[in-house]
N, C-alpha and C positions, 0 to 999 in steps of 0.2 A: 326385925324385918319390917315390922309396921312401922317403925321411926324410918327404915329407909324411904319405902315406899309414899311416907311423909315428903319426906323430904323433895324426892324426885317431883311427885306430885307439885310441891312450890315451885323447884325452878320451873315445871314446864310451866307454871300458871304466869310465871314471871318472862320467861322465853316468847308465850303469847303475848303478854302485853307489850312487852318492848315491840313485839311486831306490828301488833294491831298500832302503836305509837307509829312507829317508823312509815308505815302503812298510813297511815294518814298523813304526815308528813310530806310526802311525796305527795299526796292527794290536792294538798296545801301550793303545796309545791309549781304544781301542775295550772292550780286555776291561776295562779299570780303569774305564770307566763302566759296563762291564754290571753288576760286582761291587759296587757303590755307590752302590745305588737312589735315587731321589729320594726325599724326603718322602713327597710324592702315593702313590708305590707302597709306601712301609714303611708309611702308616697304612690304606693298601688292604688289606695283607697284614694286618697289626693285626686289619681289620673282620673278614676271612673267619676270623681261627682265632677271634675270638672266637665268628663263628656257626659255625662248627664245634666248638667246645667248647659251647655252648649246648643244640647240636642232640645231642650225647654226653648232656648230664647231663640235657636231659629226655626223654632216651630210658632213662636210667637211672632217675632218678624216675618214669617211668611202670610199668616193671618194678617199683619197691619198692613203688611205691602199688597194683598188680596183687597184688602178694603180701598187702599189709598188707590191705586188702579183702578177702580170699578170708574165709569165713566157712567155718570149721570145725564142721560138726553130729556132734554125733556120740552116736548112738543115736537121740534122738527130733528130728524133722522139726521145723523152727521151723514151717511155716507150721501143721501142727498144732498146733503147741504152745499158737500165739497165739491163734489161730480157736476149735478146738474143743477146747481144753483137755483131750484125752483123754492119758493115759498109758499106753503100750504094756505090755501083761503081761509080757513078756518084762524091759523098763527098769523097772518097778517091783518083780519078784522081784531084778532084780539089785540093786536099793537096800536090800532088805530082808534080803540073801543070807548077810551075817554074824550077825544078829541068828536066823535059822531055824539056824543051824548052833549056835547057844546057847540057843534057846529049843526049835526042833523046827518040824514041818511042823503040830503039834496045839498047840504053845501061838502059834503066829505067827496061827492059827486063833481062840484069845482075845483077843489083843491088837488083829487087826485089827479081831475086831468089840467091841471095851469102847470103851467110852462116859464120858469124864471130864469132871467140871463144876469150873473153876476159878477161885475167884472173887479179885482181885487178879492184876493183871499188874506186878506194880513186878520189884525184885532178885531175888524168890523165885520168884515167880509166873509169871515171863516165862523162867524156865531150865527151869522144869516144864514150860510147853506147851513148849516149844523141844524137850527130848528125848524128851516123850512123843511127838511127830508123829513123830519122827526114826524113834522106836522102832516107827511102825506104827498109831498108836492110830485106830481108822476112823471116831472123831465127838468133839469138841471145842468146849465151850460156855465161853469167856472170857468171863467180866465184869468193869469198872472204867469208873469214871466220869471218869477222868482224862487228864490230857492229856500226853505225853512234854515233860520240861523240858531246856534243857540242863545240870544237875545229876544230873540220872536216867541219862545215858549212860554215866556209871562202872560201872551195874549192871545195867542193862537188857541184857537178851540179845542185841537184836536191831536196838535204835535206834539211828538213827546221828543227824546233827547236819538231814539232809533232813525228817527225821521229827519235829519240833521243833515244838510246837503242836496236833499230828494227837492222837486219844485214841491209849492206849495198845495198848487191841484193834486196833485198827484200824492200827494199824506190825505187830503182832504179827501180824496176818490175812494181813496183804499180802507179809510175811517168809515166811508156813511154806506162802501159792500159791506163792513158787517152788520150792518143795522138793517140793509136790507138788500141781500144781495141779488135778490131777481127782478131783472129787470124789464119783467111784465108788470111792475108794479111802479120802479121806479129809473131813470135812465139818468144818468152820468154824462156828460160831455165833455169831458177835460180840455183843456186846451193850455200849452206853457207858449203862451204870446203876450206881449205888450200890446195892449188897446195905446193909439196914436192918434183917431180922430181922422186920419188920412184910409178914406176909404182903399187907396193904393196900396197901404203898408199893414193894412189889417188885414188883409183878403175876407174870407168866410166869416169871422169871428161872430159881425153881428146878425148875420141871416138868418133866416126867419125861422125855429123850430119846427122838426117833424108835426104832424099832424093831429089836434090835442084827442083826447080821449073824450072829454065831453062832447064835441061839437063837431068833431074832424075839421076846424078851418085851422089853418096856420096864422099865428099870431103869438107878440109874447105879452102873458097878463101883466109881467111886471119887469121892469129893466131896473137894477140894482147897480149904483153908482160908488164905490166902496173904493175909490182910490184917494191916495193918500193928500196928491196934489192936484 
């Protein structure tokens, strides 16, 4: 009986161990397919980092386009600027604030108020109004009957390849409203006429300017002779 009871005693100690084997096995088993995803879930995994990298870069695009947006003013107010084309005293001494420091607070006081008539906007014509506005000058009467080519932009001050057809005052006009568009400060007279010499065929061109700002007499300080022939 105690050699049975041997005996029995082995197999089962042998019955457990095949188990506890088999039983690990499976265990084994088990982890190597959790490690070894199906397709289904590696192109699962695929979809989410793609939306999750998606959802990064246009979080990041929205930040750059937040920045690239942001509009920077600085001194004078757009919506002023467009609206009521005024010019703050304060941004327009600072534009002028090199030119007082060489000319003075009494000659910036001539300049603003002198009054120039220039007739021809070509290569010559169009570098004159360009620095005299630059310099201050508070009333400007350009004349020219012509029209910007693209030939003319090698010399023209102020025309680009946009301005192509338009007369030439009139690019010249729309150049020196952005430098200064109010014109309490500075005035524009365009005019698309051919100066002839014939008081008959000119009418008004060369009449005498509004009334200056230094002196109130009408006069012009300087008549600008910029034609070609």
């Amino acid at each position: 009986q105690t050699g049975e009871d041997t005996g029995a005693e082995a197999d089962n100690e042998k019955s457990e161990a095949e188990g506890e084997t088999t039983e690990g096995d499976s265990t084994w088993m088990a982890e190597e397919e959790e490690q070894e995803p199906t397709a289904q879930e590696e192109e699962s995994n695929t979809t989410n980092n793609n939306n999750n990298n998606n959802k990064i870069n246009s979080s990041n695009n929205e930040e750059l386009n937040d920045d690239t947006n942001k509009e920077v003013v600085v001194g004078v107010d757009q919506q002023q600027r467009q609206q009521l084309q005024e010019l703050p005293e304060e941004i327009r001494a600072e534009q002028l604030s090199r030119n007082t420091l060489y000319f003075g607070e009494e000659g910036m006081k001539d300049i603003c108020g002198a009054s120039v008539l220039i007739v021809g906007l070509g290569g010559v014509g169009s570098h004159t109004a360009h620095m005299l506005a630059r310099a201050g000058v508070g009333y400007l009467r350009l004349i020219d009957f012509d029209q910007v080519t693209v030939s003319s932009l090698n010399r023209h001050a102020c025309a680009t390849l946009e301005d192509v057809g338009i007369p030439k005052v009139v690019a010249m006009s729309n150049f020196l409203k952005k430098v200064c568009p109010d014109p309490t400060y500075m005035q524009i007279d365009a005019r698309v006429q051919m100066y002839t010499g014939d008081l008959t065929k000119d009418g008004t061109i060369m009449d005498l300017p509004p009334n200056n700002n230094n002196n109130g007499s009408k006069k012009w300080d300087f008549v600008v002779d910029a034609i070609d022939d």
